[in-house]
C-alpha positions in Angstrom: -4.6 -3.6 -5.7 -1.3 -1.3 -5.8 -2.0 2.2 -4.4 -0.1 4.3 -7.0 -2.1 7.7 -5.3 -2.6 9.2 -1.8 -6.3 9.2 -3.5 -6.4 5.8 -3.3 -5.4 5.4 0.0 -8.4 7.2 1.0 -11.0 5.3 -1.2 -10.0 2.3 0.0 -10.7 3.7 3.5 -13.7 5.1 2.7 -14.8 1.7 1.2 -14.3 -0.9 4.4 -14.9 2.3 7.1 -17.4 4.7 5.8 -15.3 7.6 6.5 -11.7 8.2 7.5 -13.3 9.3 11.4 -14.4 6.5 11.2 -11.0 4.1 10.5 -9.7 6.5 13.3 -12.1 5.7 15.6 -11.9 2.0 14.9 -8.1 2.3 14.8 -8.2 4.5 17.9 -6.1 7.4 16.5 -6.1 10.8 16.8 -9.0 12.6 14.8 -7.6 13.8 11.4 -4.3 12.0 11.7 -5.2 10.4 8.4 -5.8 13.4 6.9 -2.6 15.5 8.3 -0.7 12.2 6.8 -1.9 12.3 3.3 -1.1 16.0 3.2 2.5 15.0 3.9 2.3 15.3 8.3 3.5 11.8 9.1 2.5 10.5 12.3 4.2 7.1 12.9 1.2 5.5 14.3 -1.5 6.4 11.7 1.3 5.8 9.2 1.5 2.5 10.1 -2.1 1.9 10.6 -2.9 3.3 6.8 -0.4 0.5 5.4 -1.6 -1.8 7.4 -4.9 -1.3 6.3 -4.9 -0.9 2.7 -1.6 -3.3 2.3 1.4 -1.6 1.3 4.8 -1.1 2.8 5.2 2.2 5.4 7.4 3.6 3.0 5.2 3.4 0.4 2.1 5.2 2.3 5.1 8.3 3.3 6.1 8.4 -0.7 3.0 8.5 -1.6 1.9 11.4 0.6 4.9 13.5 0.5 4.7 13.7 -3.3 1.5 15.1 -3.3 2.5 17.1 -0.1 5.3 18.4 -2.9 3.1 19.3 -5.4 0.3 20.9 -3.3 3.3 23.3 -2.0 4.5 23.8 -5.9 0.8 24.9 -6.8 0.0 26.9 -3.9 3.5 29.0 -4.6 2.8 28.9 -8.2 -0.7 30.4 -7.3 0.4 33.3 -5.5 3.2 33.8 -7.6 0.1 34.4 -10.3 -1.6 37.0 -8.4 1.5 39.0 -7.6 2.5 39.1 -11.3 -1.5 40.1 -12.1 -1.6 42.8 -9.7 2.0 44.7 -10.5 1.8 47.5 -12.7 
């Protein structure tokens, strides 16, 4: 299967494990380390573990994660732009 989606990543996951705790218990790393590195906080170790895992290249996992790290940031910002220009008079 080619992960095209940080979604993915995390059904995949889900799917052998249960639950991300428990790939990072298995995996024995740090509790939400998958989670900080799909929101775009790599962590070498968890990194490597996630491709590892689901069978992509490191790079691929970090791509992957960043651009959705990207466009979390642009909708946030976008968000609160919204409320400012709602609220001024």
């Amino acid at each position: 299967m080619q992960i095209t989606h940080r979604e993915q990543i995390k059904a995949a996951i889900r799917m052998k494990f249960g639950s991300l705790g428990a790939f990072e218990i298995a995996r024995e790393l740090p509790l939400r380390s998958v989670t900080d590195v799909l929101r775009g906080k790599p962590n070498r170790r968890t990194t490597t573990a996630i491709a590892k895992e689901v069978g992509c290249d490191v790079d691929h996992v970090i791509s992957l994660c960043s651009e959705s790290a990207i466009a979390t940031d642009s909708a946030a910002d976008e968000s609160a732009h919204g409320k400012k220009l709602a609220g001024a008079k």
